[in-house]
C-alpha positions as CSV (number, residue, x, y, z in Angstrom):
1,X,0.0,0.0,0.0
2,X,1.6,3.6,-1.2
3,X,1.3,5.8,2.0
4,X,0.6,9.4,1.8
5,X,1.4,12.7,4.1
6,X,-2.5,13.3,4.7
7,X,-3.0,13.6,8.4
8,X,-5.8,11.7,10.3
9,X,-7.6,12.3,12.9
10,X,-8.6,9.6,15.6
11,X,-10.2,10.8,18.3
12,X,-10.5,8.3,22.0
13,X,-13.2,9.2,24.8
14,X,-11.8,8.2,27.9
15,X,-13.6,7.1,31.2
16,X,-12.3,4.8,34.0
17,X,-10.9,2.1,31.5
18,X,-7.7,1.8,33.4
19,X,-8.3,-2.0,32.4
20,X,-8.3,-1.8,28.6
21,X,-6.9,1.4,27.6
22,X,-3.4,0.4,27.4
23,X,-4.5,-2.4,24.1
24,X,-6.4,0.3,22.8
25,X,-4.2,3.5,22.6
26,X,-0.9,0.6,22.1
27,X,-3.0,-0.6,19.1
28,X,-3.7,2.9,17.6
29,X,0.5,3.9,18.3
30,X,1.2,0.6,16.6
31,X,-0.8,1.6,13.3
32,X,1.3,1.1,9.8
33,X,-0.1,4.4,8.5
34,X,2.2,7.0,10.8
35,X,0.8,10.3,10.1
36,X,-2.1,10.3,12.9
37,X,-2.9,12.7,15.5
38,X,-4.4,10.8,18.5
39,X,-6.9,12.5,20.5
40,X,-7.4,11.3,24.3
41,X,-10.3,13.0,25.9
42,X,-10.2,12.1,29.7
43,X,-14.1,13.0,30.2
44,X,-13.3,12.8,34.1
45,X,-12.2,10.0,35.1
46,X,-12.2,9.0,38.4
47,X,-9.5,5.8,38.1
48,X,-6.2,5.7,36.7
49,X,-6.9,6.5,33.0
50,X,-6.4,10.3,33.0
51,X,-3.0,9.7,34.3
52,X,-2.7,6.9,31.7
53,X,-3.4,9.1,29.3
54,X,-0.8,11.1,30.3
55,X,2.0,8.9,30.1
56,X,1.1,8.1,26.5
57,X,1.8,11.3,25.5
58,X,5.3,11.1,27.4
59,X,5.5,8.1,24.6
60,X,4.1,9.4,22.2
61,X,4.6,12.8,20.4
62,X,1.6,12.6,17.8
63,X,-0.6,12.1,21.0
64,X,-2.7,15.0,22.8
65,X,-4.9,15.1,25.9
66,X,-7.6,17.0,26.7
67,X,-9.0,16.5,30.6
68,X,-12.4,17.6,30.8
69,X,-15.0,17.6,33.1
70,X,-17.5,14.4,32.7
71,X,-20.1,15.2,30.1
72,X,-20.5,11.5,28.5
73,X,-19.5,10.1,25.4
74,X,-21.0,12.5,23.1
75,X,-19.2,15.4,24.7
76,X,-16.1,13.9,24.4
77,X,-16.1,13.1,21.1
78,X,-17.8,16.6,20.2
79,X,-14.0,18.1,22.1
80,X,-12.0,15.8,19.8
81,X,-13.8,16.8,17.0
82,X,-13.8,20.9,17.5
83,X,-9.9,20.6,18.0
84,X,-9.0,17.7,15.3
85,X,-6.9,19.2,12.7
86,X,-6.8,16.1,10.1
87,X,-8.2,15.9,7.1
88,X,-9.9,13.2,8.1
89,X,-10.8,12.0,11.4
90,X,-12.1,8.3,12.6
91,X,-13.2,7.3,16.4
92,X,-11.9,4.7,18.4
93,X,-13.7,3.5,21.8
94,X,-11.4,3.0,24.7
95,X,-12.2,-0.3,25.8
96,X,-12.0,-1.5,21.9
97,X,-8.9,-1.8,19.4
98,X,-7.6,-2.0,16.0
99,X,-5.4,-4.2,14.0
100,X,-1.9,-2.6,13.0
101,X,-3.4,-1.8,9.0
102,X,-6.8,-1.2,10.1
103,X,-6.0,3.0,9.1
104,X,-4.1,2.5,6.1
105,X,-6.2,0.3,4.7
106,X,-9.2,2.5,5.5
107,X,-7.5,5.2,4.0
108,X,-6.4,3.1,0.7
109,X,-9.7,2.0,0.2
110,X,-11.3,6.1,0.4
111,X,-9.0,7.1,-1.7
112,X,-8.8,4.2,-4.6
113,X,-12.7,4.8,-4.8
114,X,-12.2,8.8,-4.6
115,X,-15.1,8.4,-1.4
116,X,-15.8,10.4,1.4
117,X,-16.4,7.8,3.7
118,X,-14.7,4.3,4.2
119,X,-16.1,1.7,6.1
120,X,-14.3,-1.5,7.4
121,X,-15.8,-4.8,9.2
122,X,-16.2,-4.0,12.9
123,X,-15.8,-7.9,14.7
124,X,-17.2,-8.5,18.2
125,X,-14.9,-10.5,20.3
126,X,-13.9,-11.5,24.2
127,X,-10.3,-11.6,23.8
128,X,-7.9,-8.5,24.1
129,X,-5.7,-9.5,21.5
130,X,-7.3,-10.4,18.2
131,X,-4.6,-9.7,15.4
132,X,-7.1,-10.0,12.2
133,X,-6.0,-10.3,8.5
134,X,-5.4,-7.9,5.4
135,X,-6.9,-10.4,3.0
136,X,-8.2,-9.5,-0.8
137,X,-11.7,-9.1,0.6
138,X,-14.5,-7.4,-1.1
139,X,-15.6,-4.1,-1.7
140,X,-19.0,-2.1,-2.5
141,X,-19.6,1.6,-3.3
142,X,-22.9,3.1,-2.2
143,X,-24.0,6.3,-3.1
144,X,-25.9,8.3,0.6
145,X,-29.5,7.0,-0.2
146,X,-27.9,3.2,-0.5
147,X,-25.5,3.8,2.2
148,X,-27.7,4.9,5.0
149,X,-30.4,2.0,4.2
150,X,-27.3,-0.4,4.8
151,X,-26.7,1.8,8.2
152,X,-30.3,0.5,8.8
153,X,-30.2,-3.2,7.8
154,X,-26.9,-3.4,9.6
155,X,-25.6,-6.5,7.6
156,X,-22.4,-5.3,6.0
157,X,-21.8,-2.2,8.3
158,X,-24.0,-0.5,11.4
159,X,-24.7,3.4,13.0
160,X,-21.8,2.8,14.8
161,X,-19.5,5.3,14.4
162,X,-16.2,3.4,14.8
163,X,-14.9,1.4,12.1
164,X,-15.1,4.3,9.6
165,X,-12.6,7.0,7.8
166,X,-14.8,9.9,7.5
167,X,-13.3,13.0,5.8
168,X,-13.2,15.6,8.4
169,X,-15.6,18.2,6.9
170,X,-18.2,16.4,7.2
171,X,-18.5,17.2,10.1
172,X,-18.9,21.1,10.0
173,X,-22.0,21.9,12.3
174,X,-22.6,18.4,13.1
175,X,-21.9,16.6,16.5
176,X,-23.1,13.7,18.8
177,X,-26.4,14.6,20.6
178,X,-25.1,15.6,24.4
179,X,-27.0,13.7,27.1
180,X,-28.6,11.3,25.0
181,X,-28.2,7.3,24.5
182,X,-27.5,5.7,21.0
183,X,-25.8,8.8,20.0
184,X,-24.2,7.2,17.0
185,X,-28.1,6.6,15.4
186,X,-28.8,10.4,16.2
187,X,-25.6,11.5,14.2
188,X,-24.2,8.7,11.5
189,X,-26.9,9.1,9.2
190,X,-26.6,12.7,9.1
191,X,-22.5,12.6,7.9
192,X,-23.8,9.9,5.7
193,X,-26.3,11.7,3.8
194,X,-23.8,14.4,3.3
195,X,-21.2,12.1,1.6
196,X,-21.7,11.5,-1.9
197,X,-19.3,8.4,-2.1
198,X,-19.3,5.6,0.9
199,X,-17.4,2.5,0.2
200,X,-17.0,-0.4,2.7
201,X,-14.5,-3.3,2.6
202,X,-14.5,-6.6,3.8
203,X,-12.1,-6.8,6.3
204,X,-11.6,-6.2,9.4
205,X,-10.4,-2.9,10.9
206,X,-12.0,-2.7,14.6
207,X,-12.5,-5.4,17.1
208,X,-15.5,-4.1,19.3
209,X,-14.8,-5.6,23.4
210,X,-17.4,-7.5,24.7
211,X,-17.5,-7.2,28.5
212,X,-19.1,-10.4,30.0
213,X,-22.6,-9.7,31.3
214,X,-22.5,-6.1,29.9
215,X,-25.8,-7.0,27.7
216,X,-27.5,-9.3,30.2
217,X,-27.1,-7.6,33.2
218,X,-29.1,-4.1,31.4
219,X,-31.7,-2.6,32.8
220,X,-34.5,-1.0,31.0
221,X,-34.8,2.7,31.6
222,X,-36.7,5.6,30.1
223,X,-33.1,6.8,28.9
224,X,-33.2,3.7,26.1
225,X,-35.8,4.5,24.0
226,X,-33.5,7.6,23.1
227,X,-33.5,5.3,20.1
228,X,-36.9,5.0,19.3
229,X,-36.0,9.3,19.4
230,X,-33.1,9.2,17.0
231,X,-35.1,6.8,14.6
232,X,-37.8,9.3,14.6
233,X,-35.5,12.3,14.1
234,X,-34.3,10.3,10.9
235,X,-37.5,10.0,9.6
236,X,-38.4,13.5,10.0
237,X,-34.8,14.9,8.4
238,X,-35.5,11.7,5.3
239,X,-37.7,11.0,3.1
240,X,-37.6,7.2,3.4
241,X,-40.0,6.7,0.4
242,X,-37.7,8.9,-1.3
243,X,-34.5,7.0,-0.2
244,X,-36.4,3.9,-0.4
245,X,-35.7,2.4,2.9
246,X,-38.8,1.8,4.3
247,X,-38.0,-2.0,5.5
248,X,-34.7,-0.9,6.2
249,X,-36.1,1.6,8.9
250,X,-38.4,-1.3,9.9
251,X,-35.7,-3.5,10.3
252,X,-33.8,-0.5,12.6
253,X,-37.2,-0.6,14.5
254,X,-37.9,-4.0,15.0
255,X,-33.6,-4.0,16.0
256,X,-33.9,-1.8,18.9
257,X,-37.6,-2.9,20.2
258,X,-36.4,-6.5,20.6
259,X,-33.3,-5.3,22.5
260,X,-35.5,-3.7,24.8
261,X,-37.3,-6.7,25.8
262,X,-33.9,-8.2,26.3
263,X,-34.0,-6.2,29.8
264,X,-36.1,-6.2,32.8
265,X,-38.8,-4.3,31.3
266,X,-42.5,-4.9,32.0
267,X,-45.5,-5.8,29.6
268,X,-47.1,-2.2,31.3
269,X,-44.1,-0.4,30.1
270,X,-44.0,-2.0,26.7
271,X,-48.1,-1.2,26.0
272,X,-47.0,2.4,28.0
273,X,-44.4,3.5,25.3
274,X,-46.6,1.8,22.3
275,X,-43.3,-0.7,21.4
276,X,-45.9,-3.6,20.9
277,X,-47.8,-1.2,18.2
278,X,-44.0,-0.5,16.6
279,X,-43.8,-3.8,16.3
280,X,-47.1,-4.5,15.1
281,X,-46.7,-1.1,12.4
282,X,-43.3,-2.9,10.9
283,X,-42.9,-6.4,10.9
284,X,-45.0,-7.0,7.8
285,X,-42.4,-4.5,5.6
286,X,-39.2,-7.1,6.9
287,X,-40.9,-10.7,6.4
288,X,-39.9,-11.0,2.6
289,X,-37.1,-8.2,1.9
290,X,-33.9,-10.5,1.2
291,X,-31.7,-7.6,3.0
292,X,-33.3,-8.1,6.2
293,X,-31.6,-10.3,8.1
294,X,-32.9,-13.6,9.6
295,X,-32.4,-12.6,13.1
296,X,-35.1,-9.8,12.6
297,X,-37.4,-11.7,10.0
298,X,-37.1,-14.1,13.7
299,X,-38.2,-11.3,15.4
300,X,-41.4,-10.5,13.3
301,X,-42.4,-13.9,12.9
302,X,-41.8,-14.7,16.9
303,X,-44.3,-11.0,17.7
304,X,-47.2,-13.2,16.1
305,X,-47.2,-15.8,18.8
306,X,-48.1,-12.3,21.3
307,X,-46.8,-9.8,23.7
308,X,-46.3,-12.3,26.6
309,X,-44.1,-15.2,24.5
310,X,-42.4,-12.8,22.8
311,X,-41.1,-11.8,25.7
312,X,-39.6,-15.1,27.3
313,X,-38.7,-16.2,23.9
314,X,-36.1,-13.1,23.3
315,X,-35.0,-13.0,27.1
316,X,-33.7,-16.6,26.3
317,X,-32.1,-15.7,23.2
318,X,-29.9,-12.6,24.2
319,X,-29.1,-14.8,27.7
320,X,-27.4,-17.6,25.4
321,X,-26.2,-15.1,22.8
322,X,-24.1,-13.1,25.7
323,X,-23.2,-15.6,28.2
């Protein structure tokens, strides 16, 4: 791969990951493509990672540090973002990594296709250090309208805002929603539909940390259907006839409803926040789209056997799936 003297961005909340921030800032340092600026943004912690972050700079001269007072994950992206002088900029979770190519290859791949956004595979895993492979892979370009119904169906690619070379402008006048849950589904969209060039390739450029329990052990709160929110907001910002991505956006619906009855919510709840009617109002559009995948063509066909199996049934699914 032919390097080039472009800078890039990549921008790290921080917040008591004492644990796992040492993989994650070692794997960003130990990237093939050199000319990075890393952005640590110590939103307050109260362990040992502000200091952390601090010795990695001693390491480290293409690091900086900003310590800020806690204001969530949104906030301390937003930070990175308003003093990020790339011309691109990506975002890295503290708690996650990256292979050693993941950026270069990212960067190869936006620039071979002349796109605004590249998009790599983002691979859940339980181990700290997964190396992955540059292999010949596969790529796809998508034009906005094609690349935010993928966001949706969430096969190749997902809202999540990791795993993705974005260049940096744009993001003029838009940043993660302060205070709110699912940020990345209030904000990806939005860059995406700016960008008229999004290509994705197959491999795999971000290894996403699964914490035991971190799933199961969720609560259901008011704060979660923040989603519901941000799908809402998208709806009202898109045309999804236009963009036709009407089953995508079911599929997005169906997605985050059956997460919530994953948790300890109750049937009162549910019927309280209409997610039964949601439900009911998309799972028609997902039975026979072959994007959808069969996980949520599962879920639609599973909400006709009712409210009350539908719950026990999912419960028992996301308990095996995250054990």
């Amino acid at each position: 791969m032919k390097l080039s003297n472009e800078l890039i961005s990549i921008v790290v909340p921080v917040y008591n990951v004492e644990a796992y921030i040492d993989n994650c800032v070692s794997s960003i340092m130990s990237q093939t493509y050199r000319n990075i600026e890393i952005i640590l943004v110590d939103d307050g912690s109260t362990d040992k990672s502000g200091k952390m972050c601090e010795n990695f700079k001693l390491k480290d001269g293409r690091i900086r540090v900003i310590h800020k007072k806690n204001g969530g994950l949104s906030d301390a992206r937003n930070k990175g973002i308003d003093i990020a002088t790339g011309a691109y900029i990506m975002f890295v979770d503290s708690d996650d990594y990256m292979p050693t190519y993941a950026v270069e290859y990212l960067y190869e791949l936006l620039t071979k296709y002349e796109a605004d956004i590249s998009i790599g595979r983002l691979e859940m895993t339980k181990n700290l250090n997964s190396k992955g492979n540059i292999e010949t892979g596969t790529s796809r370009l998508f034009n906005n309208k094609e690349a935010i119904g993928q966001l949706l169906y969430a096969n190749l690619f997902s809202t999540s805002a990791p795993a993705k070379l974005y260049k940096m402008g744009l993001f003029k006048d838009i940043r993660f929603p302060v205070g709110k849950l699912h940020e990345d589904l209030y904000t990806t969209y939005k860059v995406f539909d700016r960008a008229q060039r999004i290509v994705y390739g197959s491999n795999i450029v971000y290894f996403y940390y699964h914490r035991t329990g971190s799933i199961t052990a969720s609560n259901f709160t008011v704060k979660r259907l923040d989603a519901i929110e941000a799908l809402n907001q998208l709806r009202t910002d898109i045309d999804i006839v236009d963009y036709g991505i009407q089953n995508a956006y079911s599929s997005q619906i169906l997605e985050n409803v059956f997460s919530f009855f994953s948790t300890n919510i109750s049937p009162d709840d549910i019927r309280k926040y209409k997610l039964w009617d949601l439900v009911k109002e998309n799972r028609m559009n997902v039975l026979f789209d072959k994007c959808v995948s069969k996980r949520i063509k599962g879920y639609a066909i599973l909400s006709f056997l009712g409210l009350k199996n539908t719950m026990k049934i999912t419960k028992e699914y996301y308990l095996r799936k995250w054990k």
